[in-house]
C-alpha positions in Angstrom: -127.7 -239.6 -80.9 -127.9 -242.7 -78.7 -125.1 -245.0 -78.7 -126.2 -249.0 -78.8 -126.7 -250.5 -75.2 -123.3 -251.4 -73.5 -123.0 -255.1 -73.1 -123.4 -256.7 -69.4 -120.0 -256.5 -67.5 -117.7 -259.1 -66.8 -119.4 -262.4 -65.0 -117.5 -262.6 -61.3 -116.9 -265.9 -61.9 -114.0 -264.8 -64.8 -111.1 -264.3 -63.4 -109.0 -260.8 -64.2 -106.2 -261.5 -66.2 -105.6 -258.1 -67.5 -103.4 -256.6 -65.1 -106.3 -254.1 -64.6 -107.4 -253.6 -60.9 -110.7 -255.0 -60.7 -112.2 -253.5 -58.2 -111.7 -250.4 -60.1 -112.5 -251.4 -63.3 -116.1 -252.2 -62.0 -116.1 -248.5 -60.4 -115.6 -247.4 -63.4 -117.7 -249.3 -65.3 -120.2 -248.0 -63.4 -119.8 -244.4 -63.6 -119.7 -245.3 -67.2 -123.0 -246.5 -67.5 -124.5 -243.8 -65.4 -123.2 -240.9 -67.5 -125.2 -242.5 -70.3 -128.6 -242.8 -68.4 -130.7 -239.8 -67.1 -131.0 -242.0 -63.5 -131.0 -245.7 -62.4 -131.9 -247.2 -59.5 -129.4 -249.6 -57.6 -131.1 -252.5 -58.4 -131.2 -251.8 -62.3 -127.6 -250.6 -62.3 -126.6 -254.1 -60.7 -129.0 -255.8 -63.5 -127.2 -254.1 -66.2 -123.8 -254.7 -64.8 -124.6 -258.4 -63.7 -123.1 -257.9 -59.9 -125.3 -258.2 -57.1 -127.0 -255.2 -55.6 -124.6 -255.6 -52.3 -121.2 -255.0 -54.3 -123.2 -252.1 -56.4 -124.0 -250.5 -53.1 -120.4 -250.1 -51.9 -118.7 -248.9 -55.3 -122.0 -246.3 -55.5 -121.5 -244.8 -51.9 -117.8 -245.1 -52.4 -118.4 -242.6 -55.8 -120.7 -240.8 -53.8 -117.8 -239.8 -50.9 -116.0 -238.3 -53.7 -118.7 -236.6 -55.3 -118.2 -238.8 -58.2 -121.9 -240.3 -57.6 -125.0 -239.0 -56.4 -128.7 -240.6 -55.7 -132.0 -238.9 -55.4 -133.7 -240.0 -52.2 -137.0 -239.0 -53.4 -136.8 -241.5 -56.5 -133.6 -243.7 -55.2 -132.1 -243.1 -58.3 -128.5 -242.8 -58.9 -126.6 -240.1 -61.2 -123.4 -239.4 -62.3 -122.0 -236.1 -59.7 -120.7 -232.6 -59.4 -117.1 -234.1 -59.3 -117.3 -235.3 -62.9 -117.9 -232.1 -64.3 -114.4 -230.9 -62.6 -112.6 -233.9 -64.0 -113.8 -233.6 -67.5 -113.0 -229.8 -67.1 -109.1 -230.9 -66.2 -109.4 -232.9 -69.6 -110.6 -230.0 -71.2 -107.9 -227.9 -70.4 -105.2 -229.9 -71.6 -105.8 -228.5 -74.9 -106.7 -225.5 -75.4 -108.9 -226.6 -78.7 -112.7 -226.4 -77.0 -111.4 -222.7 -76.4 -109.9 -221.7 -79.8 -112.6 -223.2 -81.6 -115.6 -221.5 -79.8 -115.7 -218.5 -82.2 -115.4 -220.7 -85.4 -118.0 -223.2 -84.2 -120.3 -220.4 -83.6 -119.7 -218.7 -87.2 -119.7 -221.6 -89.0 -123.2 -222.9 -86.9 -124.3 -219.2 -88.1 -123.6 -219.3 -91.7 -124.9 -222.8 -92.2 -128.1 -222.6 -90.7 -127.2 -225.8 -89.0 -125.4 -227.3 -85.7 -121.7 -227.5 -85.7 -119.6 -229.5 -83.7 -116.1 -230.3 -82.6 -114.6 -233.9 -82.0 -111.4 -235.7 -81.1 -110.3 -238.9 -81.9 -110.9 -241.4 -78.5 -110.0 -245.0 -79.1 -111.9 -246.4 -82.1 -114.6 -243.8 -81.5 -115.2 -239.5 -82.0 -115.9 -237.8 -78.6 -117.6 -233.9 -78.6 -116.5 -232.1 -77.0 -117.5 -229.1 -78.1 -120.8 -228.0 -80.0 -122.7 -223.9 -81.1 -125.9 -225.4 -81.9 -128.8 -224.2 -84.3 -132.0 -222.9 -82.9 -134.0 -225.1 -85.4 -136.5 -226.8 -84.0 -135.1 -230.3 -85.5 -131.5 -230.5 -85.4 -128.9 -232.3 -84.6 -127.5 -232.9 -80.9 -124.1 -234.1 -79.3 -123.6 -233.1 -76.2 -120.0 -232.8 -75.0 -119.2 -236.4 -74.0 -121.1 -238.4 -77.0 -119.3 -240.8 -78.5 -120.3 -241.8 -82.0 -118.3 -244.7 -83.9 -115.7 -243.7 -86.6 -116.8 -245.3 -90.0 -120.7 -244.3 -89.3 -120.0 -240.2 -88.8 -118.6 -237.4 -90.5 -116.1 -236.4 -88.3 -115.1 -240.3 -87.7 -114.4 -240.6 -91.5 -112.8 -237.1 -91.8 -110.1 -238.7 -89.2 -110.0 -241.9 -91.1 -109.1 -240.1 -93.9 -106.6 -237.7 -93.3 -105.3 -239.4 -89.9 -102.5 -242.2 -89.8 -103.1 -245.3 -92.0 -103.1 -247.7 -88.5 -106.1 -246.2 -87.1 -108.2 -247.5 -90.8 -106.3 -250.9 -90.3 -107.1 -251.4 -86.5 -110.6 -250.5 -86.7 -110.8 -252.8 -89.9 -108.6 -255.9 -88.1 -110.7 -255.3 -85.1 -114.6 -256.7 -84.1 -117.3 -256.5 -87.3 -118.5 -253.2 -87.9 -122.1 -252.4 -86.4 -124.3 -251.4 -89.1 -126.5 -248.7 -87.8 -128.7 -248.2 -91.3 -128.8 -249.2 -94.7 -126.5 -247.0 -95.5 -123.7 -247.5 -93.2 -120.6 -248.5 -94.6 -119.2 -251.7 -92.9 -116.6 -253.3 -95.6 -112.9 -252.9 -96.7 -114.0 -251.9 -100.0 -116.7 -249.5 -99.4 -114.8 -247.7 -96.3 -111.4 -247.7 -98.7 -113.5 -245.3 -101.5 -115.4 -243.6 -99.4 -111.3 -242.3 -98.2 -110.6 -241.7 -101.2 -113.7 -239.6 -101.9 -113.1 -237.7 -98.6 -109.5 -237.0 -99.5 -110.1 -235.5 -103.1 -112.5 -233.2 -102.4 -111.1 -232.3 -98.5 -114.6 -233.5 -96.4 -116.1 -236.1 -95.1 -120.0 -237.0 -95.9 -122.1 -238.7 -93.5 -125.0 -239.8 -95.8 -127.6 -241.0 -93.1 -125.0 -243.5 -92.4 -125.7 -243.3 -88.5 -129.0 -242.4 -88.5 -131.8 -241.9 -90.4 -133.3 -238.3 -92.1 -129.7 -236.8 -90.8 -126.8 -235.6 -93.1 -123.5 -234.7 -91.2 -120.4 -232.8 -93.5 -116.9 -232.7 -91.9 -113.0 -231.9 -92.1 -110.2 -233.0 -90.0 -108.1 -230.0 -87.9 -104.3 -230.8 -88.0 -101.9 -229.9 -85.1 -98.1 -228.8 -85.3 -96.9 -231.8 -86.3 -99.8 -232.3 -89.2 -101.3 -234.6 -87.7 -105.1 -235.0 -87.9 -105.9 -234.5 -83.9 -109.7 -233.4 -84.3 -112.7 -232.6 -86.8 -115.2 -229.8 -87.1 -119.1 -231.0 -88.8 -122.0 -229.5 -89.7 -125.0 -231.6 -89.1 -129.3 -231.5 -90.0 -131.9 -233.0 -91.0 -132.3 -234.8 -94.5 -134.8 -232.0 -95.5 -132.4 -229.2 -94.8 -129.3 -230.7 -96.0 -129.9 -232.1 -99.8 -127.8 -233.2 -102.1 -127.3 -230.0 -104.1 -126.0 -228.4 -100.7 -123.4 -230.8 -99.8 -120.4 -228.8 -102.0 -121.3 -225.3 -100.8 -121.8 -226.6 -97.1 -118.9 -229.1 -97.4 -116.4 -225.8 -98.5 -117.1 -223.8 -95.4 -116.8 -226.6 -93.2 -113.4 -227.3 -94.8 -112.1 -223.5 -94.6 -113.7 -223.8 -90.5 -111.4 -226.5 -89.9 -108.7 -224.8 -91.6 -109.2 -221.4 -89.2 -109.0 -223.8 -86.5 -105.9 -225.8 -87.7 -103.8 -222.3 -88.1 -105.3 -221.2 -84.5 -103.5 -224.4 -83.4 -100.1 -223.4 -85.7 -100.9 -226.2 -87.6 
């Protein structure tokens, strides 16, 4: 699912008082908003990042040396390179989670009916990183790399849940929650049962709380130490996943999660 548009960068008129290197931070910025476009030209990538085209051109073709960045001559649009795919593979194998949790995603995307997925706690956000997905022709889709707000989807309020209590209090203390739908839960009180909920009966329930006419049912995956490092979900369409199926569904993605967990020694 689309994430909300990222805001305009910093003005170059503010100066950098973060200790960050700027010239880097713009780099990135830019790569940034590239992976989450399917191709923009120069001109509209220094629109969106309010620099001028000139300063756009250098940290593009500087990305571009390192295979970071790549344009299409034919169009002149720009897209995120080859080079990414080896750094986010380095990530990858850090952990060797996206491996164990292959086979389980697969069965549990098999028995369902519906798209399963795997995602890690990044910031105040889930990131995929790991998906078996249905062959129905409307599903559910997050491709490794999505990142989808914690208090508006499953896995996001399976972590809240069952992760430690300063991850609820920062995201709470922090900016107000966007509201996506109707149903999105964006106060103390509302977040606080909805915890509770999740924790007595061992899954989270992502009640068209991100987007509309999709249901998404999850449980957290717990390391060594117990912690709460990651989440496994099942996710459809409204129509497929009704009320009466959330237990049954909600069980075996619980008992996925726990596979996963003791793969881990957790």
């Amino acid at each position: 699912m689309a994430e909300p548009s990222r805001k305009r960068g910093r003005p170059r008129s503010v100066p950098d008082t973060s200790g960050t290197i700027q010239a880097l931070d713009r780099a990135l910025d830019i790569l940034e908003l590239l992976a989450g476009h399917t191709g923009l030209t120069l001109s509209e990538v220094a629109e969106k990042m309010d620099q001028s085209p000139s300063t756009v051109h250098r940290v593009l073709h500087t990305l571009a040396a390192r295979g970071i960045a790549e344009s299409d001559q034919a169009t002149q649009a720009w897209y995120i390179g080859p080079a990414t795919f080896r750094l986010g593979s380095a990530f990858m194998r850090r952990s060797g989670i996206v491996e164990r949790a292959r086979p389980v995603l697969r069965a549990l995307m098999e028995h369902s009916g519906e798209t399963a997925n795997l995602g890690i706690l990044n910031g105040q956000a889930v990131l995929f990183v790991s998906q078996s997905e249905t062959q129905q022709t409307i599903r559910a889709f997050f491709p490794p790399g999505t990142r989808s707000p914690l208090h508006a989807s499953g896995i996001g309020k399976a972590l809240l849940a069952f992760g430690r209590p300063e991850i609820l209090r920062e995201l709470l203390e922090g900016p107000e929650l966007t509201r996506y739908t109707e149903k999105t839960l964006t106060t103390f009180e509302q977040l606080h049962e909805d915890m509770a909920r999740t924790r007595a009966r061992g899954f989270s329930f992502d009640d068209e709380e991100r987007t509309r006419g999709m249901r998404c049912i999850a449980a957290p995956v717990f390391d060594l130490s117990g912690e709460a490092v990651a989440g496994v979900s099942v996710s459809g369409p409204t129509h497929r996943i009704g009320q009466e199926h959330v237990k049954t569904l909600g069980a075996a993605v619980a008992e996925a999660a726990a596979e996963l967990t003791k793969a881990l020694g957790g």
